[in-house]
N, C-alpha and C positions, 0 to 999 in steps of 0.2 A: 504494500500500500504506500502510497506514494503522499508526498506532503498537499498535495494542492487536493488528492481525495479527504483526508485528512482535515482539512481546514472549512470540505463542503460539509461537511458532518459536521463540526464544530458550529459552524454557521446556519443548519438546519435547523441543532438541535436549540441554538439562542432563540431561533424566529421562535420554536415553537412552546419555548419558556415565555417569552414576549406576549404571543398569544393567549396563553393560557392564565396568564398572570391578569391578560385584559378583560377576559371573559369572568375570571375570578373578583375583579373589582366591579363588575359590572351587575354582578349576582351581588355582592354585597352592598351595590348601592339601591338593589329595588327591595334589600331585607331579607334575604331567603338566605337565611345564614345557617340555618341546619337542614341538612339532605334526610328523604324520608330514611328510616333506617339506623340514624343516629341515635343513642342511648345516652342516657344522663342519669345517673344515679346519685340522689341527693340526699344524706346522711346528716345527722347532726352537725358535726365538725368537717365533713369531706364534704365535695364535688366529685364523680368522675365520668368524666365526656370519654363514649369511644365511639368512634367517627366509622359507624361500618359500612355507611352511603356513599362517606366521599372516600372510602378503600377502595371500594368495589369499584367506584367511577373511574379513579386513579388508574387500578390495574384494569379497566376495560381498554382508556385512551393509550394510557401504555403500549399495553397487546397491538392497539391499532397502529400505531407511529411505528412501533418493531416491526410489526408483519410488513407495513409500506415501506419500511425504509429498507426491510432484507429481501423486498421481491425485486429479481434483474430477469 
């Protein structure tokens, strides 16, 4: 692999931090700030958030940017 493949990957993978980062500010500005799926469990002295919407979302978009980015 060669530097200039190398740099298109690095430059891919920024757009698609870039993107994802807009989409995420975007959701958070119309409120939708817990994904169905999210759990909160609320205890005297604790909190605990586990976020198993946006896991699930995470590793769907993932899956998807891999698979497109490893088909030639």
């Amino acid at each position: 692999m060669n530097l200039e493949t190398v740099a298109k990957i690095v430059l891919g993978i920024g757009v698609g931090f870039l993107v994802l980062g807009g989409i995420l500010y975007l959701v958070a500005k119309l409120g939708w700030t817990h994904l169905p799926g999210d759990f909160v469990f609320r205890g005297k002295n604790v909190t605990v958030y586990i976020p198993f919407g946006l896991m699930i979302l995470v590793s769907v978009v993932g899956s998807l940017i891999l698979y497109l980015l490893s088909r030639r």
